[in-house]
C-alpha positions as CSV (number, residue, x, y, z in Angstrom):
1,X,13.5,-2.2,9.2
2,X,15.1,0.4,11.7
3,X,13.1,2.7,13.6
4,X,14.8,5.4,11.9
5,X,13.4,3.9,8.7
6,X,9.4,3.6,9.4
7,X,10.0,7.7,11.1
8,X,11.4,8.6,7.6
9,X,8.6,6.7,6.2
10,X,6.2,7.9,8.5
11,X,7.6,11.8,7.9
12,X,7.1,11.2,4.0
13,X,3.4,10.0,4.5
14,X,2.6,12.7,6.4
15,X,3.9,15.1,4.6
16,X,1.6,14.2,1.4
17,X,-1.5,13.7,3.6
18,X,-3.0,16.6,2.6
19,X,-2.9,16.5,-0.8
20,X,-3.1,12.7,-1.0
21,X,-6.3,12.1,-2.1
22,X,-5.7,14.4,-5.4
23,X,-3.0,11.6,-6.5
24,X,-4.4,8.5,-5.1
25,X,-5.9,6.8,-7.8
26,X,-4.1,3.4,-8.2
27,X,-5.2,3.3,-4.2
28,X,-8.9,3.7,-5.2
29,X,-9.0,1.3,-7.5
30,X,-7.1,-1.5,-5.8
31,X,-8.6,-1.1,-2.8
32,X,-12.3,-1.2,-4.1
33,X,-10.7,-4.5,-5.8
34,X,-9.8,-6.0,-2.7
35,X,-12.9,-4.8,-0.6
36,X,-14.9,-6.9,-3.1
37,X,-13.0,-10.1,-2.0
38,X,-14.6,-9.6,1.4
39,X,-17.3,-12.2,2.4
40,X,-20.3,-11.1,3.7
41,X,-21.9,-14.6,4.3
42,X,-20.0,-16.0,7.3
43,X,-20.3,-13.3,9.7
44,X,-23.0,-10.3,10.0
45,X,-20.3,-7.8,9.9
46,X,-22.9,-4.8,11.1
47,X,-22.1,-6.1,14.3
48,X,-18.2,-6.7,13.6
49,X,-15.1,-4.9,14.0
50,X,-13.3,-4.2,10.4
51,X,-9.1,-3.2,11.2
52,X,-8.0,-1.2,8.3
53,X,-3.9,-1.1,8.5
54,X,-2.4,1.2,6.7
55,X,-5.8,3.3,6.6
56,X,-4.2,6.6,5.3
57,X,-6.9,9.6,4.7
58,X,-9.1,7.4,5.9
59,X,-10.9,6.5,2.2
60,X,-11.7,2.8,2.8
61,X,-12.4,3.3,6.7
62,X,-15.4,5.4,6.2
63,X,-16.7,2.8,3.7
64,X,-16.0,0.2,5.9
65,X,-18.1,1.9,8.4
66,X,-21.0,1.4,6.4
67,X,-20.9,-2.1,6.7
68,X,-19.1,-2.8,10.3
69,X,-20.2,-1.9,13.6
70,X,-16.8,-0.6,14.5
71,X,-13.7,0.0,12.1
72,X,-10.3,0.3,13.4
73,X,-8.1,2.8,11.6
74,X,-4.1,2.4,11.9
75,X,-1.3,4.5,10.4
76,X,2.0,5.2,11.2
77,X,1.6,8.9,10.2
78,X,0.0,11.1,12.6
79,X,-1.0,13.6,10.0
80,X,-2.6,10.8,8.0
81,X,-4.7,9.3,11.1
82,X,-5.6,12.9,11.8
83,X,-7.1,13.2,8.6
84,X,-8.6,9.7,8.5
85,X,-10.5,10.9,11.9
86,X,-11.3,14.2,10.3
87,X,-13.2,11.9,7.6
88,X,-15.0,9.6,9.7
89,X,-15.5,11.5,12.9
90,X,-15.7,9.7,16.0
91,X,-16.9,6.5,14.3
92,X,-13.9,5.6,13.8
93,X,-11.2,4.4,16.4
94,X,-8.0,5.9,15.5
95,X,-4.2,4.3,16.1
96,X,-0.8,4.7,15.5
97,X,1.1,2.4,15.3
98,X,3.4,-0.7,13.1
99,X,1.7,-2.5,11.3
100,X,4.0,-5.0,12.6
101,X,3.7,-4.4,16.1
102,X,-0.4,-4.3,16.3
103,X,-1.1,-2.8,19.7
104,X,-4.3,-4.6,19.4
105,X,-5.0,-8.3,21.6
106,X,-5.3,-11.8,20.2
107,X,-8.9,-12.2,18.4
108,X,-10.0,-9.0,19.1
109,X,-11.6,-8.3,14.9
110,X,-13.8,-9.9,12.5
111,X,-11.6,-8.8,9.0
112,X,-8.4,-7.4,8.6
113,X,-7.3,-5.0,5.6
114,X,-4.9,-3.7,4.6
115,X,-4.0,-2.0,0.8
116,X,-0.9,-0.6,-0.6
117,X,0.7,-0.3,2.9
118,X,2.5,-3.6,3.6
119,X,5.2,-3.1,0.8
120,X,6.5,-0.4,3.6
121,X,7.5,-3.7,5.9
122,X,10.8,-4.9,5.4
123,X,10.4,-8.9,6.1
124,X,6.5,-9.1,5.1
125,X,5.4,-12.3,6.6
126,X,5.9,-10.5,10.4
127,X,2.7,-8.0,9.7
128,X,0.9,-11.0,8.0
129,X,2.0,-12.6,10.9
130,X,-0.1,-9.7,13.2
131,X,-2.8,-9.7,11.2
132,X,-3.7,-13.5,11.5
133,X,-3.3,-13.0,15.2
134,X,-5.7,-10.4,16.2
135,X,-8.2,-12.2,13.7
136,X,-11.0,-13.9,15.2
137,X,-11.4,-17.8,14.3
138,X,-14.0,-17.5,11.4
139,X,-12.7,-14.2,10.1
140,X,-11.1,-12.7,7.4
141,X,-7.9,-11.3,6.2
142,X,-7.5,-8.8,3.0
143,X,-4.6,-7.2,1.7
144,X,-2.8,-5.8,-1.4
145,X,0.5,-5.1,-1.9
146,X,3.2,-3.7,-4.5
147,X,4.9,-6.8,-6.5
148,X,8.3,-6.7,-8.7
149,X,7.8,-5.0,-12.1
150,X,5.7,-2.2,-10.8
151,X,7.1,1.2,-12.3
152,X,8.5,-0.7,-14.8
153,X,9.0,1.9,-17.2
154,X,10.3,4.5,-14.7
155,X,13.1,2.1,-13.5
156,X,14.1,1.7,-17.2
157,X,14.2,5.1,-18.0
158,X,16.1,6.2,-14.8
159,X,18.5,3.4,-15.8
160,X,19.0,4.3,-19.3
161,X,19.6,7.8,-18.2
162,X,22.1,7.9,-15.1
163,X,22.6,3.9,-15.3
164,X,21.0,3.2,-11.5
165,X,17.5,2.9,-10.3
166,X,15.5,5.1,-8.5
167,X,12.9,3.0,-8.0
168,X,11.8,1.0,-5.1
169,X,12.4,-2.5,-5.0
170,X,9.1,-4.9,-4.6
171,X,9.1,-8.9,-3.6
172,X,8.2,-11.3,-6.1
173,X,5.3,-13.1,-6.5
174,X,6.9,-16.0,-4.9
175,X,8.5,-14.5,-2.3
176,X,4.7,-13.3,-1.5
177,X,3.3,-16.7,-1.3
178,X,6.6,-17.9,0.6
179,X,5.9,-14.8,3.3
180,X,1.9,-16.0,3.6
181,X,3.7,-19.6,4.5
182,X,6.2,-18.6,7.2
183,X,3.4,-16.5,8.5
184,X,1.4,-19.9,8.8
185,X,-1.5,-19.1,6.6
186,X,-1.3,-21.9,4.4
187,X,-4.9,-21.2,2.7
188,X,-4.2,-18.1,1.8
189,X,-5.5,-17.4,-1.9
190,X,-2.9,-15.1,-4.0
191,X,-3.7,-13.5,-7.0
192,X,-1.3,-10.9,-9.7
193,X,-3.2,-8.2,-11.3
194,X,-1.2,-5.1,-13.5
195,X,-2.7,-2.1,-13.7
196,X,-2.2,0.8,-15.8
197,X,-2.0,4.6,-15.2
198,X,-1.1,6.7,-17.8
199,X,0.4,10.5,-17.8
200,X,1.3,13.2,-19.9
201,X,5.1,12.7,-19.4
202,X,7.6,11.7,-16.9
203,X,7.7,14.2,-14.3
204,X,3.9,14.0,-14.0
205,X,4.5,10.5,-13.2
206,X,7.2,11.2,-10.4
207,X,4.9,14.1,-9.2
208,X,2.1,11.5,-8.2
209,X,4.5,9.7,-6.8
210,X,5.0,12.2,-4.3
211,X,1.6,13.1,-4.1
212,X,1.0,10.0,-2.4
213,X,4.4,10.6,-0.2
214,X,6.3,7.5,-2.0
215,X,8.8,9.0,-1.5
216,X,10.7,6.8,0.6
217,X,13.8,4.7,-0.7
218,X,15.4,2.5,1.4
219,X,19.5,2.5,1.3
220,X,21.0,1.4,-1.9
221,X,18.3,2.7,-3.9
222,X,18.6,6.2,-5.4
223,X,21.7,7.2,-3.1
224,X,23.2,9.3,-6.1
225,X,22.3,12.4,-4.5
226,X,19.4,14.6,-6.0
227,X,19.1,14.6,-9.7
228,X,20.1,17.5,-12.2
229,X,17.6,18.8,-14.5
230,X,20.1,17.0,-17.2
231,X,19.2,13.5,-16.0
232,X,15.6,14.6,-15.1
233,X,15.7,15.8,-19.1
234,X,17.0,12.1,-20.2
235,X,14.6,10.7,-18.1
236,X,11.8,12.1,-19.7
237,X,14.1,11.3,-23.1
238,X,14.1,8.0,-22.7
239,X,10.3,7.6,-20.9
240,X,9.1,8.3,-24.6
241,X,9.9,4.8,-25.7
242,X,7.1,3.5,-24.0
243,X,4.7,6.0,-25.3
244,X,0.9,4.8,-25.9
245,X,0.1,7.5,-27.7
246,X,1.5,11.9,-27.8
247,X,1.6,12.9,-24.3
248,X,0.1,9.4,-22.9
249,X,3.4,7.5,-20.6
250,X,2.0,4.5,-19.0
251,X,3.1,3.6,-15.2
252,X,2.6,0.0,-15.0
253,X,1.9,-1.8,-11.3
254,X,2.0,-5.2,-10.4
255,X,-0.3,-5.6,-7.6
256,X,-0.6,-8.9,-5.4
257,X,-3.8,-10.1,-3.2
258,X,-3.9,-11.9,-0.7
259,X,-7.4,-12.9,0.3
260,X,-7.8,-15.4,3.5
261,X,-10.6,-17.1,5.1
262,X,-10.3,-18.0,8.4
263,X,-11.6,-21.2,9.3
264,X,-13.7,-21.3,12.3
């Protein structure tokens, strides 16, 4: 991606950062997911260092804290890392920066994560790529990401209204295990979980969207111009086929894993 493209990215983020937590709950709960993958066993972590890419408002940080001696927290928003250091006070170390660019040396931490950030990268395997080498021998590396089919039912409805997507494109599942190989982690474990958020109607489901400042599209996608309340109406038109229930739209993720153990 262009630099021009992580400073819109970054510019988006930012602006949502104080309002993000309100809207973040698929973050919550795929995060917690992928913190429970973490293995306690093989290193006393209270005397490790935890790097937490992508760190945001700085939600997972300050739990990492409780079980790490020192927790790296990364963003490529300023507002976000300002928050994130607002949240965790001095305990935490606080940089910006790429997540694939890593200002940070060769085996320098004990676990790497990283949640709902990496779909942001453009070629995924370079930030893997990062990640496995600032990780010591004998650490570990966790991350989730966005995989094909999430928003589902938003990318439908946008198509069936305007015919084009407004939706962000995400990698397949195989493009995610072929990434973990270029990047030369060949034990990586992968795993595909869907989750489910549901919302009153459409625009509730575009409005926490933008509460979490995914708002981003990269070129190609959505380049129509800004929608009329006429296609905003057909989208919520044609969201209702998906309806649960009266007033209950689903907004379906696919979420990949990737869990790796470092051998010593």
């Amino acid at each position: 991606m262009t630099v021009a493209d992580k400073q819109a990215i970054a510019r988006a983020f930012g602006r949502a950062a104080p309002h993000y937590d309100d809207s973040a709950t698929l973050q919550r709960r795929v995060g917690q997911r992928l913190m429970a993958f973490a293995k306690h066993d093989r290193r006393d972590m209270r005397e490790g260092t935890v790097l937490d890419v992508g760190c945001g408002t700085g939600y997972f940080a300050q739990r990492w804290l409780t079980q790490a001696k020192t927790v790296i927290g990364l963003d490529l928003s300023a507002p976000m890392l300002a928050t994130a250091k607002a949240r965790c006070g001095d305990a935490m170390l606080g940089l910006q920066a790429d997540a694939e660019h890593l200002p940070l040396a060769d085996n320098s931490v004990d676990l790497a994560f990283s949640s709902l950030a990496l779909q942001w990268c453009d070629d995924l395997h370079v930030p893997l790529a990062e990640l496995s080498r600032v990780v010591k021998p004998g650490g570990q590396i966790l991350v989730s990401t966005l995989l094909a089919g999430s928003l589902c039912e938003l990318d439908s409805a946008w198509q069936q209204a305007c015919g084009a997507s407004r939706v962000n494109r995400f990698i397949s599942l195989s493009s995610l295990q072929q990434a973990t190989q270029t990047a030369g982690l060949a034990h990586a474990t992968i795993y595909q979980q869907s989750e489910q958020l549901t919302f009153a109607n459409a625009h509730a489901v575009m409005k926490s969207l933008k509460g979490i400042g995914a708002t981003y599209r990269p070129q190609g996608v959505g380049q129509q111009g800004l929608a009329t309340r006429a296609q905003f109406s057909a989208v919520e038109k044609a969201y209702q086929r998906f309806a649960l229930a009266a007033d209950t739209l689903p907004a379906t993720y696919q979420i990949g894993y990737i869990v790796i153990h470092h051998h010593a």
